[in-house]
PDB file of the backbone (N, CA, C, O) and the ligand in Angstrom, with CONECT records:
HET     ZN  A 101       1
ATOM      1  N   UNK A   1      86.352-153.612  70.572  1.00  0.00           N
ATOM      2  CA  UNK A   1      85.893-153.963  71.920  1.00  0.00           C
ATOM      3  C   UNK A   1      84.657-154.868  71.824  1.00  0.00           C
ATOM      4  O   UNK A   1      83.850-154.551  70.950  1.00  0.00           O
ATOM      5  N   UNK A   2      84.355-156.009  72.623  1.00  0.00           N
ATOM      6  CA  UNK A   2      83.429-156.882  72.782  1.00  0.00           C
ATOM      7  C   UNK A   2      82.381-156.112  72.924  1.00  0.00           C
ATOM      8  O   UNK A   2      82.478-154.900  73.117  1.00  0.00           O
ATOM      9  N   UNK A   3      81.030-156.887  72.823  1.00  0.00           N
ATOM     10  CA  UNK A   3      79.604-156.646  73.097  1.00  0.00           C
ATOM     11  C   UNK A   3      80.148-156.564  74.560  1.00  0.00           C
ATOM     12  O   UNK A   3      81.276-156.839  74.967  1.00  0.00           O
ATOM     13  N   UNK A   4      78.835-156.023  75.383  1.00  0.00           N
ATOM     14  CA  UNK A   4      78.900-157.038  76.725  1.00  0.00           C
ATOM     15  C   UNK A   4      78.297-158.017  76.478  1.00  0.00           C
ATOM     16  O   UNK A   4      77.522-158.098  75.525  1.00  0.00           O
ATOM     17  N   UNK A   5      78.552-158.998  77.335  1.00  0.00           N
ATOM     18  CA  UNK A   5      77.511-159.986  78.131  1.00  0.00           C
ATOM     19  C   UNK A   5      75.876-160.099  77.771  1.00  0.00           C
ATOM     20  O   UNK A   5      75.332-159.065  78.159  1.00  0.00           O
ATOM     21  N   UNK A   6      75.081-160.866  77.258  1.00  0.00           N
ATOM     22  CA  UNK A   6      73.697-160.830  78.036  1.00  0.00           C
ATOM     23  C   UNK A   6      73.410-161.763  78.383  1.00  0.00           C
ATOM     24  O   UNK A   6      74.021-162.777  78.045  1.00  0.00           O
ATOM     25  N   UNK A   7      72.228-161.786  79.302  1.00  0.00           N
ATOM     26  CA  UNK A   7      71.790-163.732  79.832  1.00  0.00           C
ATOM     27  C   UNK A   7      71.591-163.954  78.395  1.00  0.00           C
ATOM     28  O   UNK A   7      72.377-164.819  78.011  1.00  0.00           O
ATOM     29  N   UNK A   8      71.065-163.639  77.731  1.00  0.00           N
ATOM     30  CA  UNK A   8      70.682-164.512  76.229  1.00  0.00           C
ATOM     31  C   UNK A   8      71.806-165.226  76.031  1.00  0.00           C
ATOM     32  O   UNK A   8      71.634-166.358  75.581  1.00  0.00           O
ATOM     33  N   UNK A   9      73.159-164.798  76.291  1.00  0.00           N
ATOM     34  CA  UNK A   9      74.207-165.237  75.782  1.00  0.00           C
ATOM     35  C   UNK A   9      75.090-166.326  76.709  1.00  0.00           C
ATOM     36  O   UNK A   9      76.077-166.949  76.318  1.00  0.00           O
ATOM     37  N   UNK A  10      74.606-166.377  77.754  1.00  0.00           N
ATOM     38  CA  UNK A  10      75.174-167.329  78.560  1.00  0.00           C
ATOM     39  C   UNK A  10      73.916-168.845  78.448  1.00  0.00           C
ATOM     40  O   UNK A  10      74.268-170.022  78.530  1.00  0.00           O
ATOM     41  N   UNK A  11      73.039-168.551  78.328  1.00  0.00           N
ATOM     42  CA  UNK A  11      71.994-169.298  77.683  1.00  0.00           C
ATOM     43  C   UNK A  11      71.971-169.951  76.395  1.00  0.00           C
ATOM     44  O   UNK A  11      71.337-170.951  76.061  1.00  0.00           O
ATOM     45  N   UNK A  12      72.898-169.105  75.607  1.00  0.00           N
ATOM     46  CA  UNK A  12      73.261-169.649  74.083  1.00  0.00           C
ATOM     47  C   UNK A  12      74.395-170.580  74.250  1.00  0.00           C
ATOM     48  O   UNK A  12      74.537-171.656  73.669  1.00  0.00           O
ATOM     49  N   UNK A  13      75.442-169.859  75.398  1.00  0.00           N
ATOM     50  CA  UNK A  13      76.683-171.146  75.397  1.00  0.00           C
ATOM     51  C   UNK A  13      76.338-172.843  75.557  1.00  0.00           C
ATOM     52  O   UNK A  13      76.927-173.784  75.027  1.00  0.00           O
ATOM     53  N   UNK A  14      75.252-172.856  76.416  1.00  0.00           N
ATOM     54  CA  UNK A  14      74.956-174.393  77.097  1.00  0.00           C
ATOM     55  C   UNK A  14      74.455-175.135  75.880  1.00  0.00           C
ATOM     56  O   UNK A  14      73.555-175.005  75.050  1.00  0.00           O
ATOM     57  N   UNK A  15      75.567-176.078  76.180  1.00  0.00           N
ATOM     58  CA  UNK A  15      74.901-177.284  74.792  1.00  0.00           C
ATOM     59  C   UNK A  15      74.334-178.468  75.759  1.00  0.00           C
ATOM     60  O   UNK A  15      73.642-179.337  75.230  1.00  0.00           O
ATOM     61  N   UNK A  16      74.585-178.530  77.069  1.00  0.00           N
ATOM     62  CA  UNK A  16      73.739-179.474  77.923  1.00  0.00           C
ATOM     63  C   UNK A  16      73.751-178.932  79.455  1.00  0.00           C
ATOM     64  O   UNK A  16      74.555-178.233  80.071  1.00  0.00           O
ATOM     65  N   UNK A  17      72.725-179.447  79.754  1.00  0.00           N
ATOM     66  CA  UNK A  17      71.926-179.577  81.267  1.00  0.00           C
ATOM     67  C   UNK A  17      72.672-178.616  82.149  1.00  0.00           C
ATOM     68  O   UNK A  17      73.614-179.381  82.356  1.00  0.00           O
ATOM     69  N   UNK A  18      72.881-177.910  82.597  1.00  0.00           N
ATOM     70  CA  UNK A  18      73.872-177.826  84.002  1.00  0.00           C
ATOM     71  C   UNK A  18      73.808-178.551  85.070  1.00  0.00           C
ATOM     72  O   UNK A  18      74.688-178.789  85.896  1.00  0.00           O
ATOM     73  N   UNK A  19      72.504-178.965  85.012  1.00  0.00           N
ATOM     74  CA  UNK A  19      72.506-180.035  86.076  1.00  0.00           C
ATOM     75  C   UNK A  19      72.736-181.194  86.370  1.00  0.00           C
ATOM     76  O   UNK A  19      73.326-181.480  87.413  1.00  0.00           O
ATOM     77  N   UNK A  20      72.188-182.365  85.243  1.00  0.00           N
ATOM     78  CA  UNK A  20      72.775-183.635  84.964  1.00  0.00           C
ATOM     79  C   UNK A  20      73.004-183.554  83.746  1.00  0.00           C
ATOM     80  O   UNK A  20      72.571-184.651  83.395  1.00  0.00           O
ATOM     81  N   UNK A  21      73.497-182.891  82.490  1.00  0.00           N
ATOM     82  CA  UNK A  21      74.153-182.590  81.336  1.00  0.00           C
ATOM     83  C   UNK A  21      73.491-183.175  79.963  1.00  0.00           C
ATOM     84  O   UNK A  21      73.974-183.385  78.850  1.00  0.00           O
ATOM     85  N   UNK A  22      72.296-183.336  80.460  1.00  0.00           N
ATOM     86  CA  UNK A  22      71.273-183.883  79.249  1.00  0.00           C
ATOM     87  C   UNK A  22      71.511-182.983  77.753  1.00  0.00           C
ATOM     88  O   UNK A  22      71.548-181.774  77.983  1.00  0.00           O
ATOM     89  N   UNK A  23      71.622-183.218  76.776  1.00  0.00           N
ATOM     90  CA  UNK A  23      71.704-182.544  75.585  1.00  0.00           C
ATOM     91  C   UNK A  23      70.402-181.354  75.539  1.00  0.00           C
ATOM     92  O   UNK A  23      69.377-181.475  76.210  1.00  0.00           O
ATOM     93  N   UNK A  24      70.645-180.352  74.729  1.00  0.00           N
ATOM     94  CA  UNK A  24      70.140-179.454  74.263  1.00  0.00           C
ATOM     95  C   UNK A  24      69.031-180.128  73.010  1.00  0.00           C
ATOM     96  O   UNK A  24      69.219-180.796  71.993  1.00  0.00           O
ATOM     97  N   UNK A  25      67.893-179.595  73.647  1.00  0.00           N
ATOM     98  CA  UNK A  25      66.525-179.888  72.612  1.00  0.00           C
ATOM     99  C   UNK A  25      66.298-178.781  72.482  1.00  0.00           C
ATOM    100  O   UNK A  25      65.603-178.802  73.498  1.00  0.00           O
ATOM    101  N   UNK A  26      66.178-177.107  71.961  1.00  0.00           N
ATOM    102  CA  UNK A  26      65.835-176.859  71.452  1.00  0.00           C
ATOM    103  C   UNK A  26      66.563-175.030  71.922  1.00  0.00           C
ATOM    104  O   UNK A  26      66.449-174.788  73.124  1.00  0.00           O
ATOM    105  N   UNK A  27      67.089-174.129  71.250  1.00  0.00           N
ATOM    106  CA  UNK A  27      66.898-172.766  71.826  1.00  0.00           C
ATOM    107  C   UNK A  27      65.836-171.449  70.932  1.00  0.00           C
ATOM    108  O   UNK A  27      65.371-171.433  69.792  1.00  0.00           O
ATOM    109  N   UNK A  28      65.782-170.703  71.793  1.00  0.00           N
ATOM    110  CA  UNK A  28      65.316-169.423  70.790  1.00  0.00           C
ATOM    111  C   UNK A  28      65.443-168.438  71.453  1.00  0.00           C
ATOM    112  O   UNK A  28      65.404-168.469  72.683  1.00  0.00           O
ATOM    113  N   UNK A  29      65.600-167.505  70.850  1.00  0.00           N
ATOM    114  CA  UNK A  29      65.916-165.958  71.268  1.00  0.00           C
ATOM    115  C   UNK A  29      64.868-165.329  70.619  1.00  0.00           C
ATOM    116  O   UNK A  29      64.102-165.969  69.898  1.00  0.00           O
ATOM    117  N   UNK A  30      64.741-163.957  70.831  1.00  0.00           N
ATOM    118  CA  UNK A  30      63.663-162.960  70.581  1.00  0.00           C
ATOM    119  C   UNK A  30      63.965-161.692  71.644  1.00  0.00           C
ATOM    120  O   UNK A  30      64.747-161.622  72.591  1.00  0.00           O
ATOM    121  N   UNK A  31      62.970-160.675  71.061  1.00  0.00           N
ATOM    122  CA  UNK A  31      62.662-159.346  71.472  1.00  0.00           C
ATOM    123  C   UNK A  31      63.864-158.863  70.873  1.00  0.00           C
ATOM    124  O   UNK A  31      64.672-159.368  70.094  1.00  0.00           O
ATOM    125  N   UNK A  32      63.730-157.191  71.726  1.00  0.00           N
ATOM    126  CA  UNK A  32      64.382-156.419  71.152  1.00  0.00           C
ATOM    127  C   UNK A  32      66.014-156.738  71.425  1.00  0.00           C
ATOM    128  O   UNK A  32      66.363-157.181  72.519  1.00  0.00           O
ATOM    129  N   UNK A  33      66.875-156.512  70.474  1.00  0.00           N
ATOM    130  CA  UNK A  33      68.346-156.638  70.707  1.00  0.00           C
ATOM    131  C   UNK A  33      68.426-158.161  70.845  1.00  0.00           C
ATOM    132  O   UNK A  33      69.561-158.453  71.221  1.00  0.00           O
ATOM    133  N   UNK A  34      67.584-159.342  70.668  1.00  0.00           N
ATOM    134  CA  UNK A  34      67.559-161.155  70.631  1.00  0.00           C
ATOM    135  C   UNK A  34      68.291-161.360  72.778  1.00  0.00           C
ATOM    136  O   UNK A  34      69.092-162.136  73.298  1.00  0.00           O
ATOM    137  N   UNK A  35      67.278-159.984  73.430  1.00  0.00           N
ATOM    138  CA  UNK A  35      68.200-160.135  75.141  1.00  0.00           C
ATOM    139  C   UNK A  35      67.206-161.129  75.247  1.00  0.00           C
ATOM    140  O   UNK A  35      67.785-161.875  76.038  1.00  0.00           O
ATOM    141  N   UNK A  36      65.862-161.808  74.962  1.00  0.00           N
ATOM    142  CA  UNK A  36      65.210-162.691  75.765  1.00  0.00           C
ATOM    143  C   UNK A  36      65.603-164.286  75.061  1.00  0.00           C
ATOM    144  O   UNK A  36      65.603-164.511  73.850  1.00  0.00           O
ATOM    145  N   UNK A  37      65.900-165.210  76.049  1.00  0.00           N
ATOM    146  CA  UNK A  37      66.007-166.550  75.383  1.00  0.00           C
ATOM    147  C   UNK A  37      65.658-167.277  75.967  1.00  0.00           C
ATOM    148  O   UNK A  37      65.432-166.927  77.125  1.00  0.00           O
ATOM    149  N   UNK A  38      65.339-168.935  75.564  1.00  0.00           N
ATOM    150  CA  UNK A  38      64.804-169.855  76.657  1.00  0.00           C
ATOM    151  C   UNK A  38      65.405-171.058  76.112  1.00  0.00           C
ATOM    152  O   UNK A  38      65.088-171.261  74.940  1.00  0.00           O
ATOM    153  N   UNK A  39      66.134-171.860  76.601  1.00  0.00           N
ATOM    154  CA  UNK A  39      66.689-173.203  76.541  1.00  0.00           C
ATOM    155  C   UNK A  39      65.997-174.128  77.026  1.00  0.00           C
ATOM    156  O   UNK A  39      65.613-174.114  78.195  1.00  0.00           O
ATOM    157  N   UNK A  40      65.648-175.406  75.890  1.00  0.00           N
ATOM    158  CA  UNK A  40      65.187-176.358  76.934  1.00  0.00           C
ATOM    159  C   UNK A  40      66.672-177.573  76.293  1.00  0.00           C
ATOM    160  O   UNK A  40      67.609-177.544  75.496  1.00  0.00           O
ATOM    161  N   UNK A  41      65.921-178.677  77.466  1.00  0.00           N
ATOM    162  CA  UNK A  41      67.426-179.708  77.274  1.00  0.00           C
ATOM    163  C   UNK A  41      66.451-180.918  77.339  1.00  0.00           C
ATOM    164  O   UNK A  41      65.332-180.740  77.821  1.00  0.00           O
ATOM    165  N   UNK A  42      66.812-182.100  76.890  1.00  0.00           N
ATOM    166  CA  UNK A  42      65.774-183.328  76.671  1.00  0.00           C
ATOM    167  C   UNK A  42      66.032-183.958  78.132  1.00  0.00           C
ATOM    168  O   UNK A  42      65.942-185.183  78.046  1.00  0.00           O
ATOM    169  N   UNK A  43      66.274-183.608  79.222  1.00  0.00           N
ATOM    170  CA  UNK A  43      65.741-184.092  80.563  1.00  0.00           C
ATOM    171  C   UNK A  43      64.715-183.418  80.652  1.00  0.00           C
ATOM    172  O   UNK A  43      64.043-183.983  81.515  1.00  0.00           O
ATOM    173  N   UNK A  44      63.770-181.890  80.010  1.00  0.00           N
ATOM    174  CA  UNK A  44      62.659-181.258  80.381  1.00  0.00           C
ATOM    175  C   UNK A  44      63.369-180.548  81.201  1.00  0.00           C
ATOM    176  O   UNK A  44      62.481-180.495  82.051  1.00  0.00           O
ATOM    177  N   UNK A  45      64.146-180.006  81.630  1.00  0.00           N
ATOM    178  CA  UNK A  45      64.438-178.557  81.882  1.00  0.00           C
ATOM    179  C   UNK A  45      64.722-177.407  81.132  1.00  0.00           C
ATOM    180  O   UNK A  45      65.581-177.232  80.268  1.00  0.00           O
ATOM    181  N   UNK A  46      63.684-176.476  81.694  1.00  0.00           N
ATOM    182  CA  UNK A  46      63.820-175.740  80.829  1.00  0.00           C
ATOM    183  C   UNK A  46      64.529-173.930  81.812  1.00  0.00           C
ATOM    184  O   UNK A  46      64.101-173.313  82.787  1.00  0.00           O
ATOM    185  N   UNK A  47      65.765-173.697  80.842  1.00  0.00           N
ATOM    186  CA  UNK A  47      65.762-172.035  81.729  1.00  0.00           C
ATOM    187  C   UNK A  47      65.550-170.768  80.429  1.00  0.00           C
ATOM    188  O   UNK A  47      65.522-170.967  79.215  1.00  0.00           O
ATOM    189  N   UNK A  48      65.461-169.880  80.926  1.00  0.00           N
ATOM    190  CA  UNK A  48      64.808-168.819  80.166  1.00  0.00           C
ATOM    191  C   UNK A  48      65.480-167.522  80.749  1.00  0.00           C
ATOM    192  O   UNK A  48      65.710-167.609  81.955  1.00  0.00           O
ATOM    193  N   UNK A  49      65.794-166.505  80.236  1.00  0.00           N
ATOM    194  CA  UNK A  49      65.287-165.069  80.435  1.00  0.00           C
ATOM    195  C   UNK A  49      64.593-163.908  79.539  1.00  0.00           C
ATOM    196  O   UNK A  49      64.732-163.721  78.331  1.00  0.00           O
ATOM    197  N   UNK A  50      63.956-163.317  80.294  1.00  0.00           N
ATOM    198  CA  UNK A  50      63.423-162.299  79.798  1.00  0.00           C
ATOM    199  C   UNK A  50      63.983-160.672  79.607  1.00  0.00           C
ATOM    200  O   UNK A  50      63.513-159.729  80.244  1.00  0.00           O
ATOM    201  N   UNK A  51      65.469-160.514  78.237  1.00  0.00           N
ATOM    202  CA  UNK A  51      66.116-159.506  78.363  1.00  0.00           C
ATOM    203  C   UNK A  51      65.239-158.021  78.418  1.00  0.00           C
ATOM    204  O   UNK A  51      65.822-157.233  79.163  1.00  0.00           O
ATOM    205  N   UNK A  52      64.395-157.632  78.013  1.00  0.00           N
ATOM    206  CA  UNK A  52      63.380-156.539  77.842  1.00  0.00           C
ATOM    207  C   UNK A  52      63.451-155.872  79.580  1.00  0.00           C
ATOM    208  O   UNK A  52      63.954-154.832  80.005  1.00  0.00           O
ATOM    209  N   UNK A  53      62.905-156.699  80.101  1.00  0.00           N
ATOM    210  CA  UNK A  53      62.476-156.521  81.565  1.00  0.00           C
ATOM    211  C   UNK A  53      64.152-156.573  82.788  1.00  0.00           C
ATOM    212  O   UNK A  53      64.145-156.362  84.001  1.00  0.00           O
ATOM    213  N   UNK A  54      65.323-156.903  81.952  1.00  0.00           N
ATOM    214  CA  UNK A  54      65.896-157.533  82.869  1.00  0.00           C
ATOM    215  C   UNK A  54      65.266-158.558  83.731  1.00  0.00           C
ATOM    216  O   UNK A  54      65.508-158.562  84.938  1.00  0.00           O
ATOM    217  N   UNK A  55      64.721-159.156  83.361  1.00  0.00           N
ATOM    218  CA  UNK A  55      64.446-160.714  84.384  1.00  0.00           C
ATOM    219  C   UNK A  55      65.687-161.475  84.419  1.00  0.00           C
ATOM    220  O   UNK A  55      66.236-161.812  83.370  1.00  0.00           O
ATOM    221  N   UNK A  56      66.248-161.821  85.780  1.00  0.00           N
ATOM    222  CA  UNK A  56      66.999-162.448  85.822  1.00  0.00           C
ATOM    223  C   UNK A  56      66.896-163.872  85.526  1.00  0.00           C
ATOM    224  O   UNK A  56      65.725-164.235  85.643  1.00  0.00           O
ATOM    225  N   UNK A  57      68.079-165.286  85.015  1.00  0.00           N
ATOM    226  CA  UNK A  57      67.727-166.386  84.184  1.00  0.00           C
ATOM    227  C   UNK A  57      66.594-167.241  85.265  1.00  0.00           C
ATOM    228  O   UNK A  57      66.759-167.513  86.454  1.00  0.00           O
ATOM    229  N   UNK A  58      65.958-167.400  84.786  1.00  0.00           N
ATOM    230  CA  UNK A  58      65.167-168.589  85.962  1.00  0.00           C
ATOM    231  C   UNK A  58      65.129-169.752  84.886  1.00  0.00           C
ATOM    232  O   UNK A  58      65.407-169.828  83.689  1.00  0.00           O
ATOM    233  N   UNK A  59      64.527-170.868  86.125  1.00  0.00           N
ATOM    234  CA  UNK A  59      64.052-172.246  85.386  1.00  0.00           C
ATOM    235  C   UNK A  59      62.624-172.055  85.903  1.00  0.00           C
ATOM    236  O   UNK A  59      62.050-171.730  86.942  1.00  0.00           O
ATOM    237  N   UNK A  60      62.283-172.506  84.370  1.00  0.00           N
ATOM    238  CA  UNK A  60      60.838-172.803  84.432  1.00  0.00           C
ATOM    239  C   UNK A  60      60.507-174.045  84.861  1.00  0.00           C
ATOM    240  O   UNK A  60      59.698-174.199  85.775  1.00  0.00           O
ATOM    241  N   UNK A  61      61.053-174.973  84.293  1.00  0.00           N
ATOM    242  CA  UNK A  61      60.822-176.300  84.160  1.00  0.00           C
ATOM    243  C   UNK A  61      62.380-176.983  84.731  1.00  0.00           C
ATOM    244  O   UNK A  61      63.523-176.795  84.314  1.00  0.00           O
ATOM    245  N   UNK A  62      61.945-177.694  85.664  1.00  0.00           N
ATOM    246  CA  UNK A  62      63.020-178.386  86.527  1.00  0.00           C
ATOM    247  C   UNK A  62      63.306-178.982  86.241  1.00  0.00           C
ATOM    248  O   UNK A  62      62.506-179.828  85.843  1.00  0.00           O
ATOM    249  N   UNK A  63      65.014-179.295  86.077  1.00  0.00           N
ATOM    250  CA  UNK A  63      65.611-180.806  85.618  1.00  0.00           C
ATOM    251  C   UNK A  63      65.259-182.047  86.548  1.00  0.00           C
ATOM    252  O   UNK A  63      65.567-181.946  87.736  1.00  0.00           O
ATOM    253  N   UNK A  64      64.784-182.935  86.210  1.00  0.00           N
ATOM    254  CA  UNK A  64      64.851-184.384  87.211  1.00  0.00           C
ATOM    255  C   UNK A  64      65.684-185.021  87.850  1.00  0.00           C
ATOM    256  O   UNK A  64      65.511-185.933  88.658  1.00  0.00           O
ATOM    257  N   UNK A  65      66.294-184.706  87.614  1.00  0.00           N
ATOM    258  CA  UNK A  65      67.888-185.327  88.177  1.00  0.00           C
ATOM    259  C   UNK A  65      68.758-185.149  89.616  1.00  0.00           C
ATOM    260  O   UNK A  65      69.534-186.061  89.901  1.00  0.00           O
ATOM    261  N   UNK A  66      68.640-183.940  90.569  1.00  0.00           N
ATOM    262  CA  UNK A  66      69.036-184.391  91.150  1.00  0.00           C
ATOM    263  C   UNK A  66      68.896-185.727  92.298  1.00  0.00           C
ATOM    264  O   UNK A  66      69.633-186.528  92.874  1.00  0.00           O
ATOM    265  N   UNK A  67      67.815-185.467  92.226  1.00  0.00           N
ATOM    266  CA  UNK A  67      67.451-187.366  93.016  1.00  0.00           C
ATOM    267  C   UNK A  67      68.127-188.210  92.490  1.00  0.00           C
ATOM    268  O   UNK A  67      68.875-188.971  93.103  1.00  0.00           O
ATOM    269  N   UNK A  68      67.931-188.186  91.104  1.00  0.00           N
ATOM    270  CA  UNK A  68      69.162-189.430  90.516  1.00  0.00           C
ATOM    271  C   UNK A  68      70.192-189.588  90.949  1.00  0.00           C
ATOM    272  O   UNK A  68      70.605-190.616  91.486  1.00  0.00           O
ATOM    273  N   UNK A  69      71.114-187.976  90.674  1.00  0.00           N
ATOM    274  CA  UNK A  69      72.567-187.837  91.031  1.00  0.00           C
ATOM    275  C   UNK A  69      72.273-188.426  92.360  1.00  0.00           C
ATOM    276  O   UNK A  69      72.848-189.512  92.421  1.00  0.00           O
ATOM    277  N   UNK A  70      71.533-188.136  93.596  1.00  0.00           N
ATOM    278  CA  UNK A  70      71.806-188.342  94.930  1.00  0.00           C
ATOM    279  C   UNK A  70      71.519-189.597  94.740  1.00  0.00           C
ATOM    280  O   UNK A  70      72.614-189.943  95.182  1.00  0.00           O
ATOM    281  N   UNK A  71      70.963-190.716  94.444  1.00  0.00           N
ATOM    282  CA  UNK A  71      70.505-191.932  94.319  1.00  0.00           C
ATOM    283  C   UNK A  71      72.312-192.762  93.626  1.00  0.00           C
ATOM    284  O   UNK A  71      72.928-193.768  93.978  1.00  0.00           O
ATOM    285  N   UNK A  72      72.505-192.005  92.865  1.00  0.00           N
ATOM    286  CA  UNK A  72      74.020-192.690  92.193  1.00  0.00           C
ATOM    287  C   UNK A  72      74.851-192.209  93.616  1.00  0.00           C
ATOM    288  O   UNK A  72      75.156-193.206  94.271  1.00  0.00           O
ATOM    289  N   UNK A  73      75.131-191.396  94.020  1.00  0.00           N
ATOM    290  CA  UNK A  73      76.064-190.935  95.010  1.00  0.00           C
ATOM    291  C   UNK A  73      76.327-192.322  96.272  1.00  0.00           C
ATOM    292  O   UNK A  73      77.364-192.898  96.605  1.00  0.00           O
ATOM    293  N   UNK A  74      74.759-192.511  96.774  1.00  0.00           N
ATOM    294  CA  UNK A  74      74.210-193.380  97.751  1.00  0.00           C
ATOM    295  C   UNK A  74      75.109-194.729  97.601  1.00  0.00           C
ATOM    296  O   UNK A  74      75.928-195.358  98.271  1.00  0.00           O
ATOM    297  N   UNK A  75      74.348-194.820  96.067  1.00  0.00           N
ATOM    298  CA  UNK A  75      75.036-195.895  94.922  1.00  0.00           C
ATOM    299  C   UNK A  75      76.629-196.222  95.900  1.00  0.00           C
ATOM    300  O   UNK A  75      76.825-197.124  96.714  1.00  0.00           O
ATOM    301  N   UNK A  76      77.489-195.227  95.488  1.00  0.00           N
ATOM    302  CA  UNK A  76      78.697-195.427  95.393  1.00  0.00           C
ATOM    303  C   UNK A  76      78.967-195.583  96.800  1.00  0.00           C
ATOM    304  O   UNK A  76      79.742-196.412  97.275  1.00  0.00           O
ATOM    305  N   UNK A  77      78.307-194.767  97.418  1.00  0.00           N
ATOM    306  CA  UNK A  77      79.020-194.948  98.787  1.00  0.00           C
ATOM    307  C   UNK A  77      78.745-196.414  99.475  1.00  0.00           C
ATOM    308  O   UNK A  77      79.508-196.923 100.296  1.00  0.00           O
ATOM    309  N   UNK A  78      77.712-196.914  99.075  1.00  0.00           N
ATOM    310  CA  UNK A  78      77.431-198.547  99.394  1.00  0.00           C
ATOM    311  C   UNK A  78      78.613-199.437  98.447  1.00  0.00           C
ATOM    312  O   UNK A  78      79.232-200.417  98.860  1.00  0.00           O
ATOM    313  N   UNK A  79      78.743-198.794  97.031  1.00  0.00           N
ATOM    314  CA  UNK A  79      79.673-200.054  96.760  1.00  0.00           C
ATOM    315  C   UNK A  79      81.375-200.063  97.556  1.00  0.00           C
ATOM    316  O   UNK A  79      82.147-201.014  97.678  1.00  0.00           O
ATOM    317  N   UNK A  80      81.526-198.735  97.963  1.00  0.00           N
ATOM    318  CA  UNK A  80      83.276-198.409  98.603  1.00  0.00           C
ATOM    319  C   UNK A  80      82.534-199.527 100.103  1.00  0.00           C
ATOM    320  O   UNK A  80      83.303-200.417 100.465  1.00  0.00           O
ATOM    321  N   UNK A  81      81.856-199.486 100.480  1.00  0.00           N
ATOM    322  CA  UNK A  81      81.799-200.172 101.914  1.00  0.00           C
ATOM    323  C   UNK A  81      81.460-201.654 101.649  1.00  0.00           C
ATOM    324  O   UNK A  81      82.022-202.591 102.216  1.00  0.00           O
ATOM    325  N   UNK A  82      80.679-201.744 100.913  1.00  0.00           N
ATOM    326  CA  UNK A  82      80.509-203.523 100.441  1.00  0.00           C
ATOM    327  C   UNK A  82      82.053-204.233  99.830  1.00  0.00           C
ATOM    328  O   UNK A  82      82.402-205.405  99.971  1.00  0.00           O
ATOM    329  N   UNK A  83      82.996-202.865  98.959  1.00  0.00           N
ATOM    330  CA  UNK A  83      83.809-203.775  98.362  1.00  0.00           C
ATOM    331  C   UNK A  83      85.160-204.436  99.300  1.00  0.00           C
ATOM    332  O   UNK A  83      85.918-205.263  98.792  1.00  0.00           O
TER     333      UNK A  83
HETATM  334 ZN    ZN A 101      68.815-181.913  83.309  1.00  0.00          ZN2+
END
């Protein structure tokens, strides 16, 4: 039978961003049982949890991107009406 689940481990799957899919710069795990981890990704987002405490995953550090994405979106919808 499987482990369960921990955030550490859904944190370990991401090889990029969830948000705009920037590559993985760096992970680490720690504490007891390796439940706490923190991902960062080279856009500077960074998410984390803290397994000890059950802290649920937060971001520390915010990806930049959605303005972009909305800025490309804008993008497109001007080129379908210009073309
Ligand atoms: Zn990002």
């Amino acid at each position: 039978m499987a482990e369960p689940m921990l955030r550490a481990d859904v944190l370990a799957l991401l090889s990029n961003c969830p948000v705009c899919g920037s590559a993985k710069a760096d992970f680490t795990r720690w504490g007891t049982e390796e439940k706490s981890a923190r991902v960062r990704f080279e856009c500077s987002a960074v998410f984390s949890t803290f397994g000890d405490a059950e802290i649920e995953v937060s971001n520390r550090d915010q990806c930049p991107a959605p303005s972009r994405v909305a800025a490309s979106a804008l993008e497109r919808e001007f080129s379908r009406g210009a073309a």
